[in-house]
C-alpha positions as CSV (number, residue, x, y, z in Angstrom):
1,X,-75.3,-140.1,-113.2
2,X,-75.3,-143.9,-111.9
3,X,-72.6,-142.9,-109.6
4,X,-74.2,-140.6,-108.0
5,X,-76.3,-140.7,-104.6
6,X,-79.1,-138.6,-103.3
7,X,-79.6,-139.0,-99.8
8,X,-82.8,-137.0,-98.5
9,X,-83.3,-135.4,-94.8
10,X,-86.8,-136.0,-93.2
11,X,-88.2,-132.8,-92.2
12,X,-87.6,-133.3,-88.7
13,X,-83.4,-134.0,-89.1
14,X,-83.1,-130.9,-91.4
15,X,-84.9,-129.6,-88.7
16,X,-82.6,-130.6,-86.0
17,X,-80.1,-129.9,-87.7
18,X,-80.1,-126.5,-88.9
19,X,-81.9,-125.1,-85.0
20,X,-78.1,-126.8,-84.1
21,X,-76.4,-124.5,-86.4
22,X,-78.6,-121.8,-85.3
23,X,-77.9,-122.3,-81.5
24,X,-73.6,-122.3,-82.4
25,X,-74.1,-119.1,-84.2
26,X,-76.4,-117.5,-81.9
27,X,-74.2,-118.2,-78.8
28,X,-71.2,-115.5,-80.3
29,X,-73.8,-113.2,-82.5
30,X,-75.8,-112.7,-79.0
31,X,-73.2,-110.5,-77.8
32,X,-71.9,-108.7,-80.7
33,X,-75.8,-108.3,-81.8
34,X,-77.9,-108.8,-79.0
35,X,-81.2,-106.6,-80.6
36,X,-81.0,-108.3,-83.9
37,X,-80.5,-112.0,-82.2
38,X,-82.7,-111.7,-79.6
39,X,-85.6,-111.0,-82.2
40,X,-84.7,-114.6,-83.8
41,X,-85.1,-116.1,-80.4
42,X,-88.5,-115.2,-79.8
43,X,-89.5,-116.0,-82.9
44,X,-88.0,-119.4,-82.9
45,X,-86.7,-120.3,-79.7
46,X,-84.3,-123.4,-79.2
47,X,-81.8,-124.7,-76.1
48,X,-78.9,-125.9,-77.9
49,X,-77.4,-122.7,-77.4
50,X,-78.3,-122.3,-74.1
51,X,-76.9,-126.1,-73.2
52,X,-73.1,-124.8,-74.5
53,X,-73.4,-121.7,-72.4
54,X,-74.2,-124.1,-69.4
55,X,-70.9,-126.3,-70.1
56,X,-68.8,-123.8,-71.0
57,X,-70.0,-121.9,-67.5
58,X,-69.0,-125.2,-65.6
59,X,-66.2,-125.9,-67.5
60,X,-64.7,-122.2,-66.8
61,X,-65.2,-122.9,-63.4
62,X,-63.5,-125.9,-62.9
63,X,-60.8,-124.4,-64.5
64,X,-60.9,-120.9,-62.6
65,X,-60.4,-123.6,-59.0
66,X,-57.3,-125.6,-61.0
67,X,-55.5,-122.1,-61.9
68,X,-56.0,-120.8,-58.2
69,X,-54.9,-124.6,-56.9
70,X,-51.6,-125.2,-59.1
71,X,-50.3,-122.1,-57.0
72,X,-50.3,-122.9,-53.9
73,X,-49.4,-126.2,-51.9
74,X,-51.0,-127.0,-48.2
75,X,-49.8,-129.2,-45.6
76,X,-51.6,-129.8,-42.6
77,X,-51.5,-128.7,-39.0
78,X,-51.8,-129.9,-35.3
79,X,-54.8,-127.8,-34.6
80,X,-57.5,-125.8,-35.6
81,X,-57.9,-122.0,-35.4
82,X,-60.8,-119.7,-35.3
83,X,-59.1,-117.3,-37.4
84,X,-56.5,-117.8,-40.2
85,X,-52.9,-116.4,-39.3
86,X,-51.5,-114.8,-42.4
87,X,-47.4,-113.9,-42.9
88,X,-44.6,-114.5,-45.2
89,X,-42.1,-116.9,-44.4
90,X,-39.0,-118.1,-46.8
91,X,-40.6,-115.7,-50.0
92,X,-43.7,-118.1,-49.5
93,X,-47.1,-115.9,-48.3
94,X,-48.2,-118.5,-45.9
95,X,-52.4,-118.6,-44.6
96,X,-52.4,-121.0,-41.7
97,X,-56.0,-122.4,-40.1
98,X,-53.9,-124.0,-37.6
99,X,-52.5,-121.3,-35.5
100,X,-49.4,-119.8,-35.9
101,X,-45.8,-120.8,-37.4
102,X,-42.9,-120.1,-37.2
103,X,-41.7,-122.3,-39.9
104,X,-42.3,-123.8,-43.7
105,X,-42.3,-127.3,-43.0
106,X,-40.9,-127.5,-47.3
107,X,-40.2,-131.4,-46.8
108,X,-44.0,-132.0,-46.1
109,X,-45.8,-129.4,-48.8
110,X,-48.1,-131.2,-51.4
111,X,-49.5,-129.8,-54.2
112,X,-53.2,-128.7,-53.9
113,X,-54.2,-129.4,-57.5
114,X,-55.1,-133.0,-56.6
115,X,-57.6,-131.7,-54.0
116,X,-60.1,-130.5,-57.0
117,X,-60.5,-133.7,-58.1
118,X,-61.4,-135.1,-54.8
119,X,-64.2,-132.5,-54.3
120,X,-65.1,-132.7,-57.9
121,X,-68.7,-133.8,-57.0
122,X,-69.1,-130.8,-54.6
123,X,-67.7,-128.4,-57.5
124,X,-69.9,-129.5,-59.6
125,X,-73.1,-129.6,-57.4
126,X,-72.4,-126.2,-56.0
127,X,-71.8,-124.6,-60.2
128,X,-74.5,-126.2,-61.1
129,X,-76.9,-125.1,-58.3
130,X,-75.6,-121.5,-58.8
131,X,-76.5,-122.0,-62.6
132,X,-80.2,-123.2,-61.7
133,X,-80.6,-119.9,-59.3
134,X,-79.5,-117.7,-61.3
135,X,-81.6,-118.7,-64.4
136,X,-84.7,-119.4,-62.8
137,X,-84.6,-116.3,-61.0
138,X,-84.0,-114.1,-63.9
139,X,-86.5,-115.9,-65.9
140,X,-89.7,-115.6,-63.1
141,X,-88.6,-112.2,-62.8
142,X,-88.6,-111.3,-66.2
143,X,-91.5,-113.4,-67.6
144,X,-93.5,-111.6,-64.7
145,X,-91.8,-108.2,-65.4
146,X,-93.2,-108.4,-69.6
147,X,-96.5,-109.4,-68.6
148,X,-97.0,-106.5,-65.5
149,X,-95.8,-104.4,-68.9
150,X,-98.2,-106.1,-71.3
151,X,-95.5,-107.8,-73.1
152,X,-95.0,-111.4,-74.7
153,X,-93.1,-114.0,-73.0
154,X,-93.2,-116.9,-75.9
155,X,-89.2,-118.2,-75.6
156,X,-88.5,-116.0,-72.7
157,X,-87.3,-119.1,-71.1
158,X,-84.0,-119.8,-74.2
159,X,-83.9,-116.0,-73.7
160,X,-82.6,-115.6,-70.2
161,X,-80.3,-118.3,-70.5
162,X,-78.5,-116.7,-73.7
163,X,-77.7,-113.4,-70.8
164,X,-75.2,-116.4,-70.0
165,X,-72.9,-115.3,-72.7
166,X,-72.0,-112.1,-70.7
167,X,-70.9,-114.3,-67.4
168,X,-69.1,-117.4,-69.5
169,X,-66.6,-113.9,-71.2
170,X,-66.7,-112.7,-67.6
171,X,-65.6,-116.0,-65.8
172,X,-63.1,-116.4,-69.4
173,X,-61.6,-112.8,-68.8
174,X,-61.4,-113.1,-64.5
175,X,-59.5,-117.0,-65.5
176,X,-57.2,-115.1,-67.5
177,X,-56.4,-112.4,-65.2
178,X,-56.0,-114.6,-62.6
179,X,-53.4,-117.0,-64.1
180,X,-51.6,-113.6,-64.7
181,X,-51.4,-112.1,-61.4
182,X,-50.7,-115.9,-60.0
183,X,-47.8,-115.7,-62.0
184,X,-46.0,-113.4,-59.9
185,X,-46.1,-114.9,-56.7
186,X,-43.4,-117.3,-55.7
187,X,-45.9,-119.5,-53.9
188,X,-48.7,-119.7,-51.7
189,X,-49.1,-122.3,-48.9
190,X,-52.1,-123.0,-46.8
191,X,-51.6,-124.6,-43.2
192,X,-54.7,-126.5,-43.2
193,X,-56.4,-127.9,-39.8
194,X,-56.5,-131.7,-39.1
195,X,-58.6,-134.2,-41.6
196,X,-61.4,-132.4,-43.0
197,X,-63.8,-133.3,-46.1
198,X,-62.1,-132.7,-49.5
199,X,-65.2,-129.7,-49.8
200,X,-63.7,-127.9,-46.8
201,X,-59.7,-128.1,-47.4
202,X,-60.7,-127.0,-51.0
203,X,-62.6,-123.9,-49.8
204,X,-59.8,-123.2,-47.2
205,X,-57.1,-123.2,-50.0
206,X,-59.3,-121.1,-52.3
207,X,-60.0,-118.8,-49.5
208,X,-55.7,-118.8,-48.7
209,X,-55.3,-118.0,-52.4
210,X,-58.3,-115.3,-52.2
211,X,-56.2,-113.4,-49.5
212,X,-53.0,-112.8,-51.3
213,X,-55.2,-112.2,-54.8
214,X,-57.5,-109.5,-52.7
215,X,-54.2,-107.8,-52.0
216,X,-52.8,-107.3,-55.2
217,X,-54.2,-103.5,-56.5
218,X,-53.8,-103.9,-60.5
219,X,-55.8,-107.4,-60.0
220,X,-58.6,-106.1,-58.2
221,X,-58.7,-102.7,-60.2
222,X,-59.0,-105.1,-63.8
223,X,-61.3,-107.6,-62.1
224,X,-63.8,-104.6,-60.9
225,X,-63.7,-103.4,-64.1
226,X,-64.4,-106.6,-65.7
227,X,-67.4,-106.2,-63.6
228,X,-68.8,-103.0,-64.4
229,X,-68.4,-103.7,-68.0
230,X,-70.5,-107.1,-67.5
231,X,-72.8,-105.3,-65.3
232,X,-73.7,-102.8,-68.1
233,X,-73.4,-105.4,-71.2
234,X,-76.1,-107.7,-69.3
235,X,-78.2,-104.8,-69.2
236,X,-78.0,-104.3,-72.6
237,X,-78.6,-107.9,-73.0
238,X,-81.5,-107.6,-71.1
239,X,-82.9,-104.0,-73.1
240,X,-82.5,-106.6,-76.1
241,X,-84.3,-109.2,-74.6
242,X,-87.5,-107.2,-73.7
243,X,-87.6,-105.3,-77.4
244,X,-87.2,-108.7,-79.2
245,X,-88.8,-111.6,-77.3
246,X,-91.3,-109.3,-75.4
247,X,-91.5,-107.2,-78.0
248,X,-91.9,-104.0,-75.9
249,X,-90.9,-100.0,-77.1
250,X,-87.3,-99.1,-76.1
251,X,-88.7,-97.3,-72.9
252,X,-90.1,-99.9,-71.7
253,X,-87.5,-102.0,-72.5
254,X,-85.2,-99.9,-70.2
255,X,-87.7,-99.8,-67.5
256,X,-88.3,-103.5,-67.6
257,X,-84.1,-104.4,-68.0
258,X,-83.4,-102.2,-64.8
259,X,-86.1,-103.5,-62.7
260,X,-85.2,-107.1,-63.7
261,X,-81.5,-106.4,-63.4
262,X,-82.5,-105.0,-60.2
263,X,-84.7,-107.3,-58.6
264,X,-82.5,-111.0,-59.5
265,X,-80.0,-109.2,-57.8
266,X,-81.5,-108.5,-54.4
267,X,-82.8,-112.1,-54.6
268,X,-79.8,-114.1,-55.7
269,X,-77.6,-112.2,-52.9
270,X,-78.7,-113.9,-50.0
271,X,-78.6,-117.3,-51.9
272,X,-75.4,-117.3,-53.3
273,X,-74.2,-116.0,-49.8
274,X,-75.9,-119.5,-48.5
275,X,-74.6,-121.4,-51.4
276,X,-70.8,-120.6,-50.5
277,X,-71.5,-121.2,-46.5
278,X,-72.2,-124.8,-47.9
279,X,-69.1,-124.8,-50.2
């Protein structure tokens, strides 16, 4: 007994403490058991969760612009063009914004991994701006959707941002499929116009790397069905969210999860469309 110790928590540690354990175990059981989770949210809503969703959704990112970068090189051009000039030359599929060639210029290819860490700050300014829109959007929206259907809105806030879940397996899966179909190309080089900010080559390689992915068949066929499947899961998410924070009848749920799904979808168009002019 002398050797023993008893150490005791203050209330507000053990409290800490366990609405930690609580946000780890609500981030996975959110998406196998949305209904039955999102009734412990609004009941006792915390942002723990809802932070790992955030860092995992800019992590993801990060590492969906490396994947697309470690397969391609650039080297730069004399001139700029209006429009890029896309052909294969040498087994390479070659996306030039500097006119045409004739000719891979292999001694003066550099990899275009490096350039993600020199636009790092835009990366992460541009993820985390999309982040911001995308949650307060869905959040007026469906605070202001409950209460035109005389619902609650106590921890709608930590409610919205759980729907992350369904985008951070989306951006996990679309990673994955992209590495894949990567894979199989020999190489893709980017012809890039004279000096330009580290934002703009980065969003000229992406786009190079875009153009050869948007013609492969099986990868978009798996990537729009990754999205449909998202598409219908958030909805879900969002029937569970309405029932459980809002506490509304199923049909009303449904009603509300449409509209809202609806509505932060026509609004968030036009700004992620502005968003990626600025990228």
């Amino acid at each position: 007994m002398g050797s023993e110790e008893v150490v005791y928590l203050t209330p507000a540690k053990g409290r800490a403490r366990r609405l930690v354990g609580e946000g780890l175990r609500r981030v996975l059981a959110v998406v196998v058991s949305p209904f039955a989770t999102y009734e412990d949210i609004g009941s006792e809503p915390e942002f723990f969760g809802p932070c790992i969703l955030i860092a995992a959704s800019l992590l993801l990112a990060l590492l969906d612009r490396y994947v697309a970068l470690s397969a391609s090189s650039y080297v730069r051009g004399a001139a700029s063009a209006a429009e890029p000039v896309v052909k294969v030359l040498g087994g390479y599929f070659v996306v030039s914004y500097a006119g045409n060639v004739t000719e891979l210029p292999s001694a003066r290819l550099q990899p275009s991994s490096p350039v993600l860490l020199r636009a790092l700050d835009s990366v992460l300014t541009l993820a985390l701006a999309g982040l911001g829109l995308r949650l307060v959007t869905l959040y007026i929206v469906a605070a202001l959707t409950a209460l035109g259907l005389r619902g609650g809105t106590r921890g709608m806030l930590a409610a919205t941002c759980y729907t992350l879940s369904v985008a951070v397996i989306q951006q996990a899966v679309g990673v994955a499929l992209k590495a894949v179909a990567l894979s199989q190309v020999r190489g893709i080089v980017v012809v890039l116009p004279p000096e330009e900010a580290p934002a703009k080559d980065l969003r000229l390689i992406l786009s190079g790397v875009t153009a050869w992915l948007s013609a492969q068949a099986s990868y978009a066929q798996a990537m729009s069905l990754v999205s449909w499947a998202a598409s219908l899961w958030q909805l879900v998410m969002l029937v569970a969210l309405f029932m459980g924070v809002s506490r509304l009848s199923l049909t009303r749920s449904i009603i509300a999860a449409i509209a809202t799904y609806a509505v932060t979808s026509l609004v968030l168009a036009p700004m992620y469309a502005a968003l990626l002019r600025l990228g």
